[in-house]
N, C-alpha and C positions, 0 to 999 in steps of 0.2 A: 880295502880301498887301494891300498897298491900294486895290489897283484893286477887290479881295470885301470888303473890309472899311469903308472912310474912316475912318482912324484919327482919332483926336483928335492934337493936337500935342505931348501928353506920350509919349505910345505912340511916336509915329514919332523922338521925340529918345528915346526908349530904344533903338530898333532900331538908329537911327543907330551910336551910341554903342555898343551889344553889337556889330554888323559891326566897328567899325573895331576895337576889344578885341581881338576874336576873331581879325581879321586882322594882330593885332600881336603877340599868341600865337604863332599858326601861321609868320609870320616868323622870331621868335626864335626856336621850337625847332627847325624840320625848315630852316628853313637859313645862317643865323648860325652858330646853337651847332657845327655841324658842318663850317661854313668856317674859325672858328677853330679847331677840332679840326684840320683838315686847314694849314691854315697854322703850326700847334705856337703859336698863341698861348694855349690853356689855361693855367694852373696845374697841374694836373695831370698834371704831363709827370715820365716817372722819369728821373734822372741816367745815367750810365754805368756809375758802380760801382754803384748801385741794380739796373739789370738784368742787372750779372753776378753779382751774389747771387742774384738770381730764376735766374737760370740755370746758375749755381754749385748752388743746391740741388735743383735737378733733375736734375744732371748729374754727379755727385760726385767720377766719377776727373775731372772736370778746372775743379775750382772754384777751385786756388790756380792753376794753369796761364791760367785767362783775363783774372785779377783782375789776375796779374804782366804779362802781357801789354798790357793796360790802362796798369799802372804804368809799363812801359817805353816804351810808346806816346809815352803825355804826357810823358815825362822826354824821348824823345829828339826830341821840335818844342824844347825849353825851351833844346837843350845846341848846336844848331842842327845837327843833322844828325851827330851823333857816331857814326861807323861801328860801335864797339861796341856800344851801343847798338840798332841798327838790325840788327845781326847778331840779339842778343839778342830783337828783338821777332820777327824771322825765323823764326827758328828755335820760338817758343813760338806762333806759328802752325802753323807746320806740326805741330805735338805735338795743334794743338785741330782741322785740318782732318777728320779721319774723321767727325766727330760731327753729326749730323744735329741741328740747335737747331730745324727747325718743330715737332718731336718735343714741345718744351717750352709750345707753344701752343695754347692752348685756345680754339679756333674757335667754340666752341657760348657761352662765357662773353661778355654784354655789357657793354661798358664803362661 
């Protein structure tokens, strides 16, 4: 453009200034925002029991079945390896294995 034009030097420190803008746009959004998405550094991140309610209510013969699983999960790291425990989180997997959860995902929906 300035080699057809000879801008004046207000013109060319606008240009200036919109390129590096616009290049600092396009940085943060297509590849920043989507490295911290991929590293889980967002805010926006759901908990544990956050996504067995999401998947509790779309799933419903087994929404106390995966929450107690959960429960017993995190109880039996705390109690350090208590074989009851660990019996119990066993066993409430194998109650949630049949169930297909991609079933629960919506492919088309953007985050």
């Amino acid at each position: 453009m300035e080699y057809l034009g000879h801008f004046s030097i207000e013109i060319r420190t606008f240009l200036f200034y919109t390129f590096i803008l616009t290049g600092s746009i396009i940085l943060i959004r297509y590849i920043l925002f989507p490295l911290f998405k991929l590293y889980g550094i967002s805010k926006n991140r759901l908990s544990h029991d956050e996504a067995a309610g999401i998947i509790g209510n779309h799933f419903s013969e087994i929404k106390d079945k995966l929450i107690n699983a959960m429960q017993l999960s995190v109880a039996s790291v705390k109690a350090d390896e208590n074989e009851l425990l660990i019996a119990g989180v066993n066993q409430k997997m194998d109650e949630i294995k049949p169930f297909n959860f991609t079933l629960a995902i919506n492919k088309k929906e953007k985050w």
